[in-house]
N, C-alpha and C positions, 0 to 999 in steps of 0.2 A: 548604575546606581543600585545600592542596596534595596532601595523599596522594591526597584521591578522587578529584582531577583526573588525577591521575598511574593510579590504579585505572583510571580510565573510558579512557583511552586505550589499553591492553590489557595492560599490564602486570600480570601474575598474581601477582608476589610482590615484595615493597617490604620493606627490608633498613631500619630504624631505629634510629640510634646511639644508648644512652645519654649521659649526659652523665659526663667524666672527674670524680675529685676534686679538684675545684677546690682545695681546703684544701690541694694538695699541689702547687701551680704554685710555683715561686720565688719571685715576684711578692707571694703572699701568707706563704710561710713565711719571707720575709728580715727579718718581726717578730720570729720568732725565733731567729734566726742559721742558719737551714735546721735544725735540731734535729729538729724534728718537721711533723708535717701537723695544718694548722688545723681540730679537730673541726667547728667553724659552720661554716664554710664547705660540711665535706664532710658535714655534716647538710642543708644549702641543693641540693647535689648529690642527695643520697641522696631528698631529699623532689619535687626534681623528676623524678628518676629514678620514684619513686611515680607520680606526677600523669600522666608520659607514658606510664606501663605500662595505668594506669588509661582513659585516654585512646586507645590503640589497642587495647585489650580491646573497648571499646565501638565503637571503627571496623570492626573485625573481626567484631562483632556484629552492624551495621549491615549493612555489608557483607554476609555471608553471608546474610542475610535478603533482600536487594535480587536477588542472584543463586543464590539459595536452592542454599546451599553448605555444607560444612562445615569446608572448610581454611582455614586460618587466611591472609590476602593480604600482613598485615603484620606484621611478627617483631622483636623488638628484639635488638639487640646490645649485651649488659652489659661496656661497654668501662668502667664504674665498677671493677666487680670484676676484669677483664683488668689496668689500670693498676694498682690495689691489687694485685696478685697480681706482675707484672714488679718493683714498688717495691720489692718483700720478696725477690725474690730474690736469690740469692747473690752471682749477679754485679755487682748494686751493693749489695749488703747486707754481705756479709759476704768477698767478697774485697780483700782489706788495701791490693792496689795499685789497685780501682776507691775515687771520690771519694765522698762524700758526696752521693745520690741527688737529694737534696731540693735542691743546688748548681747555679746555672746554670754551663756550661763560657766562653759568652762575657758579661763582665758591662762595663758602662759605668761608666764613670769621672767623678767631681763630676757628679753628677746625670745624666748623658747614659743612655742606652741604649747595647746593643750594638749597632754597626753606625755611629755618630754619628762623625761627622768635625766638624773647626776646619774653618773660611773655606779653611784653608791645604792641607787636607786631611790633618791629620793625627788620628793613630785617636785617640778618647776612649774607649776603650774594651781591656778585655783579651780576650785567648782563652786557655783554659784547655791547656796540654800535650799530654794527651791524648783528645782529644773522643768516641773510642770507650770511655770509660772513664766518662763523665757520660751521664746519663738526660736530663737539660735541657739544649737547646744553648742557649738566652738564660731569660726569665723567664716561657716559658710553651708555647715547643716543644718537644717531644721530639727527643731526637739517632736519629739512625737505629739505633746500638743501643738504647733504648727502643723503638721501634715495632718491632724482632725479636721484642724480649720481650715486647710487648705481643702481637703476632700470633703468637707461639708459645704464648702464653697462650688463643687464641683457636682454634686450631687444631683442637679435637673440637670445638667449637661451629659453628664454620665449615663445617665437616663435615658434619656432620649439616644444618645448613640445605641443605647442596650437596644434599643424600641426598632431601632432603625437596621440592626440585624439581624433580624426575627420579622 
């Protein structure tokens, strides 16, 4: 496994991203006109979100017996529940001139993606006004206001791991 590989070369503490809810990329809510976030999907998230928790409990377990320890070397970071928590907030919830969260800001046109060009080079695609104002920039990025919201979502979390290697 990559981690132990990464463990055995000397690195003390290893930072593990959960997985986002997927149910809530563009990609999959443009079945329903971005309305809402696809439950299944973020069940499929949530349950692998399980499996890796479960999964570095036992590395961490492994682990500390091998170098007969008791802190923990791998930590996950619940960027499921950071992205649920940015989605919901005001600023694209519930302030009237931000977009529909669930919206990508650039979308493609008859069938293209965003970014697709003609032979001619002309765009197939649109961009949305005001892109600080959408959480998705196409059907599966985050706009850099997203990822504020997201890492200001994270921010005691982040913390405290800083705290906790030192």
């Amino acid at each position: 496994m990559d981690l132990r590989r990464i463990k055995g070369l000397g690195v003390e503490k290893v930072l593990v991203t959960a997985v986002e809810p997927i149910g809530c990329l563009p990609s999959v809510t443009a079945q329903n006109s971005h309305q809402k976030c696809d439950e299944f999907f973020n069940s499929a998230s949530q349950f692998h979100n399980r499996q890796l928790k479960d999964a570095v409990n036992k590395l961490n377990t492994d682990t500390n017996i091998i170098h007969n320890s008791t802190a923990s070397s791998f930590i996950i970071l619940d960027t499921y529940k950071a992205f649920m928590s940015a989605l919901n907030e005001k600023h694209f919830k519930g302030d009237l001139q931000a977009k529909n969260p669930l919206e990508p800001c650039c979308v493609g046109l008859d069938g293209n993606s965003c970014g697709s060009v003609d032979d001619k080079g002309v765009r197939k695609y649109s961009v949305c006004k005001n892109p600080e104002l959408s959480f998705f920039w196409d059907d599966v990025h985050p706009t850099q206001s997203a990822w504020h919201a997201v890492s200001s979502s994270l921010n005691s979390t982040l913390h405290q791991i800083y705290k906790s290697f030192h």
